[in-house]
C-alpha positions in Angstrom: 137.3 -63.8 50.8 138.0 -64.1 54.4 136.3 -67.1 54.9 137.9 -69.3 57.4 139.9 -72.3 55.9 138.2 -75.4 56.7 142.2 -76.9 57.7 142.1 -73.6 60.2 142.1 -74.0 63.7 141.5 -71.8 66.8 144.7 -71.3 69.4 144.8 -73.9 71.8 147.3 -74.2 74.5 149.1 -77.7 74.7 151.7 -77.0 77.5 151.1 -74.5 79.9 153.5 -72.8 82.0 154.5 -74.4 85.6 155.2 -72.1 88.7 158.8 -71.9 88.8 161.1 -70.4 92.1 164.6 -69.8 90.8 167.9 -68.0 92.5 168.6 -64.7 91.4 170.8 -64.3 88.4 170.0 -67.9 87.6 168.4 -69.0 84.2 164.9 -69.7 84.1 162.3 -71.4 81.7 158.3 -70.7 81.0 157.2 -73.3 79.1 154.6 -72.3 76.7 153.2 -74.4 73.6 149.9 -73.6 71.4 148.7 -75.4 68.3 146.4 -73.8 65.8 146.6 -73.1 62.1 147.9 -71.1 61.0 150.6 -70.9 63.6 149.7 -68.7 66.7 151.7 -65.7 67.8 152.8 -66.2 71.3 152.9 -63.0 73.7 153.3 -63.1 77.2 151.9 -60.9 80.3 153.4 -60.5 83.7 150.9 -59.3 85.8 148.6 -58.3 82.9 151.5 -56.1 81.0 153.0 -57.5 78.0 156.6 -58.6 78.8 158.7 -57.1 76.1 161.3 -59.8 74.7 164.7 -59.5 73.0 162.0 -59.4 70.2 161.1 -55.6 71.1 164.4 -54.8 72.8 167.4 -56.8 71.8 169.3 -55.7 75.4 166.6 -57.6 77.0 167.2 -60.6 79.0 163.9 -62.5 78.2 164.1 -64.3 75.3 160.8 -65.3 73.4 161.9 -69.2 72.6 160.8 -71.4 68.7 157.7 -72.8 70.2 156.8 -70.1 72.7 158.6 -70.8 75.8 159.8 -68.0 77.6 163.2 -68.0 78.7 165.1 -65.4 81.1 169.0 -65.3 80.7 169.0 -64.8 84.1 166.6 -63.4 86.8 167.1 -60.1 87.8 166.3 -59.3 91.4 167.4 -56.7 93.5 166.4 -54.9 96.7 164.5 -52.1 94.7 163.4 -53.6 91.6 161.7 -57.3 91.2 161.4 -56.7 87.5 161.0 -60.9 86.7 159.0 -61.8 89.8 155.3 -61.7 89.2 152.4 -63.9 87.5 152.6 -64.9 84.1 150.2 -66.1 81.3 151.0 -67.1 77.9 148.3 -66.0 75.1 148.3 -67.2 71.4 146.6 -65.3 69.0 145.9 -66.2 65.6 142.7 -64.7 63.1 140.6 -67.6 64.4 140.6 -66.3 68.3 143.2 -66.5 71.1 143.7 -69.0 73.6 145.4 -68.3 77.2 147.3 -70.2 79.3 146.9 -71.2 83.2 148.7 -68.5 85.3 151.9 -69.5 86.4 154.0 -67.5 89.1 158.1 -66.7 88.8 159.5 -66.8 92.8 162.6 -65.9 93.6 164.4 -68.0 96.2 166.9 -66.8 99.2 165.1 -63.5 99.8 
């Protein structure tokens, strides 16, 4: 049946993200760490869209870490496009519900 197990747990969010203000072309972390059972799925949204990761596109530069972290290879940042800059949340999603992280914000320094 689809009884929840009794071992099964919601999503909850154990580390949220911090704001972070990094240089351009400089590596950047969003920490990100949920606990449930079974094992939550991690996605992230920038400004409510989903950011796509190597996961989706294996060019990108946003790599979706072990334990949910979000880390950019380097922050991309130029005069027409901001693509990294932006608010960020963290959701984790298993059968049991989804839990979502406090927003965190991306800056870019030396504009």
């Amino acid at each position: 049946g689809s009884h929840p197990q009794l071992q099964d747990t919601a999503p909850r969010i154990v580390e949220h993200p911090a704001d972070v203000l990094v240089s351009k072309g400089e590596p950047a972390t969003l920490s990100c760490k949920a606990e449930g059972r079974p094992a939550p799925v991690v996605e992230w949204y920038k400004d409510g869209e989903r950011v796509e990761t190597d996961r989706e596109d294996p060019r990108s530069h946003r790599t979706l870490l072990p334990g949910g972290s979000l880390f950019f290879l380097r922050i991309l940042h130029g005069r027409r496009g901001k693509p990294d800059e932006g608010v960020y949340v963290c959701v984790a999603r298993n059968y049991l519900g989804e839990a979502t992280s406090r927003n965190a914000s991306l800056e870019v320094a030396g504009e």
